[in-house]
N, C-alpha and C positions, 0 to 999 in steps of 0.2 A: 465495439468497445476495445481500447486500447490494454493491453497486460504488461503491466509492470512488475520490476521484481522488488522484493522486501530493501534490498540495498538501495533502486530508486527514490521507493516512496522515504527511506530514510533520510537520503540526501535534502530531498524536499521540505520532510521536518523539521532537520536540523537549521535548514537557512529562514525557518519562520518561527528560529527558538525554541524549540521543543527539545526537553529534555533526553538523553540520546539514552532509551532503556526499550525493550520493547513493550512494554505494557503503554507508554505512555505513546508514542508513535501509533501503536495499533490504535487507543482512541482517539490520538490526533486525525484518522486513517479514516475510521468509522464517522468521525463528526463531520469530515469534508466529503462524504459521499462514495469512499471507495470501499469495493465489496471484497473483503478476504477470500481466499479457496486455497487451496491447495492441490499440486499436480504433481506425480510420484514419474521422476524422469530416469531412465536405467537405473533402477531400484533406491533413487536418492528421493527425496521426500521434499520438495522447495516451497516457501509461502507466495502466494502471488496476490496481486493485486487488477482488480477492472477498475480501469479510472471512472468515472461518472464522466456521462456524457453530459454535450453542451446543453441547455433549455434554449429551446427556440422561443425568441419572443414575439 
């Protein structure tokens, strides 16, 4: 699984129209398959993102 940062998947958002807040991004986030976490990197606290893998058909 690919890790994305919250600025990525933002960017992504913004270019499919979604409103630029994070409430609304985080659902745009959740409804296209990607999985929140959060990673605490020298005591900083950053959101990330797992992109959803391909389905093999």
């Amino acid at each position: 699984m690919q890790l994305l940062t919250y600025e990525e998947i933002r960017e992504k958002a913004l270019l499919q129209g979604i409103s630029d807040n994070k409430v609304s991004i985080g659902m745009w986030a959740s409804l296209k398959g990607y999985i929140k976490t959060r990673k605490q990197i020298k005591k900083k606290v950053y959101t990330m993102y797992y992109a959803p893998q391909a389905q093999p058909n």
